[in-house]
C-alpha positions as CSV (number, residue, x, y, z in Angstrom):
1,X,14.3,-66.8,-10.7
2,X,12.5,-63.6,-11.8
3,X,10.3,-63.8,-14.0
4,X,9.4,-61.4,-17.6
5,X,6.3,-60.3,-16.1
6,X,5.4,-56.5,-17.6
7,X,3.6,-54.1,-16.3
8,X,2.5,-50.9,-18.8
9,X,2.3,-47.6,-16.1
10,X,2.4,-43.9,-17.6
11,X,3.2,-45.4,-21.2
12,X,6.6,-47.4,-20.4
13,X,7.2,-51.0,-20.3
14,X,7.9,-51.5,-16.5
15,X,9.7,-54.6,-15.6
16,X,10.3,-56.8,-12.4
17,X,11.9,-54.4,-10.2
18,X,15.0,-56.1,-10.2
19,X,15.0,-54.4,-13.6
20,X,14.4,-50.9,-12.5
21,X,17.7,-50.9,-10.1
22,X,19.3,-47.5,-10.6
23,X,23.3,-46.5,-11.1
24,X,25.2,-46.4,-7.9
25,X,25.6,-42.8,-6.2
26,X,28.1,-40.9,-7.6
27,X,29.6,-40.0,-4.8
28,X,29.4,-40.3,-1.0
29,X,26.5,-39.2,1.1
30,X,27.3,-36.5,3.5
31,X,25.4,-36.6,6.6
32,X,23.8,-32.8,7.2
33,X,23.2,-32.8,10.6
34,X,19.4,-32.2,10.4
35,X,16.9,-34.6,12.8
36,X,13.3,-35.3,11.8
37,X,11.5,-36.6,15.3
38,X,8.5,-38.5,15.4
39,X,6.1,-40.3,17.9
40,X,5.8,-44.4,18.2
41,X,2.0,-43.7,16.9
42,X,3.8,-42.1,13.1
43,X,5.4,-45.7,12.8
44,X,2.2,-48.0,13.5
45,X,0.0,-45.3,11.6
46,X,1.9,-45.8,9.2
47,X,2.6,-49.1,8.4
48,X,-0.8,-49.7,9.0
49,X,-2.0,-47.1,6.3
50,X,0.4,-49.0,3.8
51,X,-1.0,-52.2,5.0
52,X,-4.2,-51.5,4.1
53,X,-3.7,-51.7,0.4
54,X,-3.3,-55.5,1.3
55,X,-0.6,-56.7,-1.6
56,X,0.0,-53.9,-3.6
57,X,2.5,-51.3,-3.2
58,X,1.0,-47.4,-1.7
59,X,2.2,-44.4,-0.2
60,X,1.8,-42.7,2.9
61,X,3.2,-38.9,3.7
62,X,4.4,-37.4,7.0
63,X,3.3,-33.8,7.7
64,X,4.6,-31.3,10.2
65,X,6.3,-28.8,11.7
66,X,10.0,-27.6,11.3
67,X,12.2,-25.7,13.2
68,X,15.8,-25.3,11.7
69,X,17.4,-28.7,11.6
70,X,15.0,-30.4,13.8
71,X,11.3,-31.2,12.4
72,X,7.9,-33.0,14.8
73,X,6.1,-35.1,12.5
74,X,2.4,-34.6,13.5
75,X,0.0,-36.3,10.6
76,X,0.2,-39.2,8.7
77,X,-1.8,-39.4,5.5
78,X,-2.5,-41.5,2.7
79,X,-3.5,-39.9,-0.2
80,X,-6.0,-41.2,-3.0
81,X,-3.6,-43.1,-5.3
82,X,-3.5,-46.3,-7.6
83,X,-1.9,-49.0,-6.0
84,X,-0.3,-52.3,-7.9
85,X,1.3,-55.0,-6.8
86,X,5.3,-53.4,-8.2
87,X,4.6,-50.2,-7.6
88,X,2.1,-46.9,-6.7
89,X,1.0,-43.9,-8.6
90,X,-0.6,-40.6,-7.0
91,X,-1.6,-37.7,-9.4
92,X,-1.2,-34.3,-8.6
93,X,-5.1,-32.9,-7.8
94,X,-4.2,-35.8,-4.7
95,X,-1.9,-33.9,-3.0
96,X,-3.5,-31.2,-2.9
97,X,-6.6,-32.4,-1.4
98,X,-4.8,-33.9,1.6
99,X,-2.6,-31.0,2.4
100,X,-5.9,-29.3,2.1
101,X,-7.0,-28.8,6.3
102,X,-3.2,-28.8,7.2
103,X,-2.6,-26.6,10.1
104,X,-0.3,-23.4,8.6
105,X,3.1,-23.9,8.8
106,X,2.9,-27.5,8.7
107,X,5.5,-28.9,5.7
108,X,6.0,-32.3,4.2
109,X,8.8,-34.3,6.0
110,X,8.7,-37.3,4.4
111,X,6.9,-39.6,1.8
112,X,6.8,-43.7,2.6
113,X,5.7,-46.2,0.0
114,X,6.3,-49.9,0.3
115,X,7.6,-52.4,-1.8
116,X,6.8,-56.5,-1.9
117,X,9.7,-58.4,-0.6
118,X,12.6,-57.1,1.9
119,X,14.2,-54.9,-0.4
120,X,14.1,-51.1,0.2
121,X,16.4,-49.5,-2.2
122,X,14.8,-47.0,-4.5
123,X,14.6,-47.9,-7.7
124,X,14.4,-46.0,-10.8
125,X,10.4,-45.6,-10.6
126,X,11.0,-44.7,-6.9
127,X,13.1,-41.7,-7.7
128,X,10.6,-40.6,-10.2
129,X,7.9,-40.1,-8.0
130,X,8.6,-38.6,-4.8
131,X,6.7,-34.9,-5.0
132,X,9.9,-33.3,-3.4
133,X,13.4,-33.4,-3.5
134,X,13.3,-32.0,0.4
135,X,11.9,-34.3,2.3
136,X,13.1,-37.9,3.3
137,X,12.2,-40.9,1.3
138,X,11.3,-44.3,3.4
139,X,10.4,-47.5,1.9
140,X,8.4,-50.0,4.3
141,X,9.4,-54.0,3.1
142,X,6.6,-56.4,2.6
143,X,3.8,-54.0,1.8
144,X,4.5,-52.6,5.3
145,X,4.5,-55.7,7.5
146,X,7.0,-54.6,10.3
147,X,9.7,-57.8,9.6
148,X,12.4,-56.0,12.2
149,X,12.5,-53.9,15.2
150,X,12.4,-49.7,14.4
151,X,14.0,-48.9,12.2
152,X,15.6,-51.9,11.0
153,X,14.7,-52.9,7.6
154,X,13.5,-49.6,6.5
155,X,15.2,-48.0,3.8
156,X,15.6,-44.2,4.2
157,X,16.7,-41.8,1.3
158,X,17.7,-38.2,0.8
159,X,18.2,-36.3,-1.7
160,X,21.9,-35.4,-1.9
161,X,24.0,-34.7,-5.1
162,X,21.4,-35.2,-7.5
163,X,21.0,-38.6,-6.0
164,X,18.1,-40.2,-3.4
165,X,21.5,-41.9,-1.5
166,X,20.0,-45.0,0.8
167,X,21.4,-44.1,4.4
168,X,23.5,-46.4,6.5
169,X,22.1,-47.9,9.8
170,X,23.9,-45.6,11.9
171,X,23.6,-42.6,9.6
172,X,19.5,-43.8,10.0
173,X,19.5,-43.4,13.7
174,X,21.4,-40.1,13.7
175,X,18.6,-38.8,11.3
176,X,15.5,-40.4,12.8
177,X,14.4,-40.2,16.5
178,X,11.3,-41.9,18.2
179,X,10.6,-39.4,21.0
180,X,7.6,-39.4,23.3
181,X,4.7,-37.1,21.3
182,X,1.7,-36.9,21.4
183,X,-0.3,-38.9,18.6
184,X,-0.2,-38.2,15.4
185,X,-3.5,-37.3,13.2
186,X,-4.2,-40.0,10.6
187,X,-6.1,-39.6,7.6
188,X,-6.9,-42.0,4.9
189,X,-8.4,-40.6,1.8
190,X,-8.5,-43.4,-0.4
């Protein structure tokens, strides 16, 4: 049974995130054909990074370099944020120190948070703070514990329709590809 448990964050009441579920999608999503590609070292950096916050929620971001529909993630980086147990918060001034010594023409691919249990659909909180509306949303379960093989059990959103729509399973592996790289940097700056 949840509990009533409240959490004050940016001057709302927050409640148990069963609470902050959003509407369904208004429509379908439409799959767009475009591939982001990343080395085995971007998952365990990763979930390592989100780990590291022990049991609270935190972020991680995935930095690299695009070329048309196909993008190389290259860094993994966990910006200075405030991490709780239901959810994250990273200002601004953040950011923009750990894009800071990115290589030019490197881009934000994707922002990753974690949440507590198994569930990794975005809630309304979730959809409030990603920085950008062009890059892919993941959410790690269990504070990034891996609980299932790659990619299994991660929940991976785009933007679509005015609407972060959770993709399928299959539409997953179509849009995310584990391809021999070399490693990824990894910065912490918490």
């Amino acid at each position: 049974m949840l509990s009533a448990t409240t959490i004050r964050e940016d001057s709302i009441v927050m409640q148990d995130e069963y609470l902050l579920w959003r509407d369904p999608a208004p429509g379908p999503y439409v799959p767009i054909g475009s591939v982001l590609r990343l080395p085995p070292t971007a998952i365990s950096a990763t979930s390592e990074l989100l780990q590291r916050a022990g049991r609270r929620e935190s972020c991680v971001f995935w930095y690299g370099e695009r070329d048309g529909d196909t993008a190389l993630v290259r860094s993994v980086r966990a910006p200075t944020q405030r991490s709780m147990p239901g959810n994250y918060h990273v200002e601004p001034d953040a950011i923009s120190e750990m894009v800071r010594d990115l290589p030019e023409g490197w881009k934000p691919l994707a922002q990753i948070h974690s949440h507590p249990g198994m569930g990794t659909e975005h809630s309304r909180y979730d959809d409030r703070m990603i920085s950008s509306r062009r890059i892919l949303s993941l959410v790690f379960p269990i504070y990034g514990v891996p609980a299932a093989p790659w990619p299994q059990g991660i929940g991976v959103h785009e933007w679509q329709n005015d609407y972060w729509h959770m993709l399928s399973p299959g539409q997953v592996h179509g849009r995310l590809e584990v391809i021999a790289a070399p490693a990824v940097d990894r910065r912490d700056f918490r």
